[in-house]
C-alpha positions in Angstrom: -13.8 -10.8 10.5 -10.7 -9.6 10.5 -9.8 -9.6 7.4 -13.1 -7.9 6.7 -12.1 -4.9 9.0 -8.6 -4.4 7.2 -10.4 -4.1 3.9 -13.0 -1.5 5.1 -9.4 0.5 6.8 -7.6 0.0 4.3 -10.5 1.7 1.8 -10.9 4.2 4.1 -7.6 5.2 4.2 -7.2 4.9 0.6 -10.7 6.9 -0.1 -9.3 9.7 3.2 -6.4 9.9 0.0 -7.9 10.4 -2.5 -10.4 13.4 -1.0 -7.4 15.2 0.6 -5.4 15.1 -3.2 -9.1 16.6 -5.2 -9.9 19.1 -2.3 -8.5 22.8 -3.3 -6.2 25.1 -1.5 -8.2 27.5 -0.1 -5.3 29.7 0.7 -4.2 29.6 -2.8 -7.6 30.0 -4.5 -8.9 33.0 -5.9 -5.5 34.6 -5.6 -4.1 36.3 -9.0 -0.9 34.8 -10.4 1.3 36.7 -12.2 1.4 36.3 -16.1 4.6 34.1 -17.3 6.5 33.2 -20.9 8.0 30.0 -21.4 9.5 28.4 -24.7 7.3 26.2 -26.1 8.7 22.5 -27.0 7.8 23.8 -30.8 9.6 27.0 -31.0 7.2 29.1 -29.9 6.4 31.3 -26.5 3.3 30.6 -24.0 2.0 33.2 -22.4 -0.1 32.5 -19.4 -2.7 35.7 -19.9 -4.0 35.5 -23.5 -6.5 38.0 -25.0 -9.2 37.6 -24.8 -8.8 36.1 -21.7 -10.0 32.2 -21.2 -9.3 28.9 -18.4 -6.9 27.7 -18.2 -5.7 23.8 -17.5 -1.8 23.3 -16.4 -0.6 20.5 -16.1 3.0 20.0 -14.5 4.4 16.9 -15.0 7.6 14.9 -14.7 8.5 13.9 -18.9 11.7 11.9 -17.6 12.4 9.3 -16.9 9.7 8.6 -20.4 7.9 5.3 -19.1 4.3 3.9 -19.2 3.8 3.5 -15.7 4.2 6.9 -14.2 1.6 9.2 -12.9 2.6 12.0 -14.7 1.9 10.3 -18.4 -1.6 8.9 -16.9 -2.3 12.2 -16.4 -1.4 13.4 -19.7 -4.1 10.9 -21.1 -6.6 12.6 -19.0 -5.0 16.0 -20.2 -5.3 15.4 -23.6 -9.1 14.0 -23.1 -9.9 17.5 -21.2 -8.6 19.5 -24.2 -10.5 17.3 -26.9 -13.5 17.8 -24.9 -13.6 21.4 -23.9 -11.2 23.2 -26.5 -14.3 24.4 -28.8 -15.6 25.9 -25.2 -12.6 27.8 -24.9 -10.5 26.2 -22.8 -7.0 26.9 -22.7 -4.4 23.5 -22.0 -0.3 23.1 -21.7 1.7 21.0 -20.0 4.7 22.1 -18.0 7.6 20.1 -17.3 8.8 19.7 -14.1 11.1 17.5 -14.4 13.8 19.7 -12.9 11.6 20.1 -9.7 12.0 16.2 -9.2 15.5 15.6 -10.4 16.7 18.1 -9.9 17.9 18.9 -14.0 16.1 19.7 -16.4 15.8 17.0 -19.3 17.4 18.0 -22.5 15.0 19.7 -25.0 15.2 16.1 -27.6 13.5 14.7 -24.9 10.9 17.4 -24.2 10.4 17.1 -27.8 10.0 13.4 -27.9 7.7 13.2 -25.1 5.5 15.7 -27.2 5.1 13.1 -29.4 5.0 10.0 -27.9 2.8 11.1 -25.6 0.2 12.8 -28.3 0.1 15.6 -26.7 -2.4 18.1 -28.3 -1.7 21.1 -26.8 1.7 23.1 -25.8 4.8 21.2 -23.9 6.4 23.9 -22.0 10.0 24.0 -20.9 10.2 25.2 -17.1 13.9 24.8 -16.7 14.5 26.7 -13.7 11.3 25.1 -11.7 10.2 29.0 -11.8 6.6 28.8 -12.8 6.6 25.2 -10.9 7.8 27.2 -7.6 5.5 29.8 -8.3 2.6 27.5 -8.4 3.1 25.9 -5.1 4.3 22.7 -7.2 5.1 19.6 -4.7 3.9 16.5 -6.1 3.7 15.4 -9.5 1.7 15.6 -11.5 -0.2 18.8 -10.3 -2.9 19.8 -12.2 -4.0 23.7 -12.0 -7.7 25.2 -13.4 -7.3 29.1 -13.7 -10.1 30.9 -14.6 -9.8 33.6 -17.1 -9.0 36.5 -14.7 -6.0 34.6 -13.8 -7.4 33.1 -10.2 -7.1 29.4 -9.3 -10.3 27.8 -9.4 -9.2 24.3 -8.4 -5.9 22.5 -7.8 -4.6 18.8 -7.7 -1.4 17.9 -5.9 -1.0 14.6 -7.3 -2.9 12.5 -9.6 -6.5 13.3 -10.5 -9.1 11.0 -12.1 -10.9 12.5 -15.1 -14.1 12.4 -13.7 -13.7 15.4 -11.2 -11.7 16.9 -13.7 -14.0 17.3 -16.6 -16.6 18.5 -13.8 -14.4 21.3 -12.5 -14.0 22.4 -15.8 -17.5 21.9 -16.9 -18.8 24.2 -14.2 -15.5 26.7 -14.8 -16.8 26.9 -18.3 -20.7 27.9 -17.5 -19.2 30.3 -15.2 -17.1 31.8 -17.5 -18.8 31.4 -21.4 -16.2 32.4 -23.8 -16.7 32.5 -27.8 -14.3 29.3 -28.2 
């Protein structure tokens, strides 16, 4: 019997986790960020506001120390899965690293480079250097995952890891809100 009653606590408490980490910042939604640049792992530039405008997914994430068993590359599986899926719908991914919020340094740009790769990433690895965008984004856990709709207004937020489940919902319903042309 009692062993029966730390089980249900102990999923309770686990489940109580899980809810708080999915459930948005109300305080923070609907609120307009500024545009930002960053260098781009590849040579090039990301800028947040693109024309036409479309969702976005950011994902900040901690690249090093590069192992299997860290949240932020389980959630860069799930990342890559959201931009397979919704790409041709016009959704927008790139991954930020965070790295220097953790640590923090920032990880030299061979590494940024080599998680790109050995992590598959599909979509842009951004170099946040400075933990300027991460700041700006209200960044204490990762990985944080951010859904901006295309006016530039959090729709959802993650602090911590999310399952892809509610993800690929939040963006399915993000998308019908918002059609684009893909």
């Amino acid at each position: 019997m009692i062993r029966r009653r730390r089980i249900a606590i102990t999923a309770a408490a686990l489940l109580a986790i899980a809810l708080a980490n999915c459930r948005s910042h109300s305080s923070e939604e609907n609120q307009p960020l500024a545009d930002f640049t960053l260098p781009q792992t590849d040579g090039g530039t990301f800028h947040l506001h693109s024309n036409p405008p479309q969702p976005v997914l950011l994902a900040f994430l901690q690249t090093v120390p590069d192992s299997a068993d860290t949240n932020s590359r389980r959630e860069a599986v799930f990342v890559v899965s959201m931009q397979r899926q919704f790409a041709s719908g016009g959704l927008r991914v790139a991954a930020i690293d965070a790295t220097a919020l953790a640590t923090g340094a920032p990880p030299p740009h061979d590494a940024l480079v080599n998680a790109t790769a050995d992590w598959q990433l599909n979509f842009p690895l951004l170099e946040d250097s400075g933990s300027r965008v991460a700041r700006e984004f209200h960044v204490t856990a990762l990985p944080t995952i951010v859904l901006l709709a295309p006016d530039g207004r959090v729709a959802r937020r993650w602090n911590a890891f999310v399952l892809p489940a509610p993800l690929a919902d939040a963006v399915r319903q993000l998308l019908s809100a918002h059609p684009t042309n893909g």
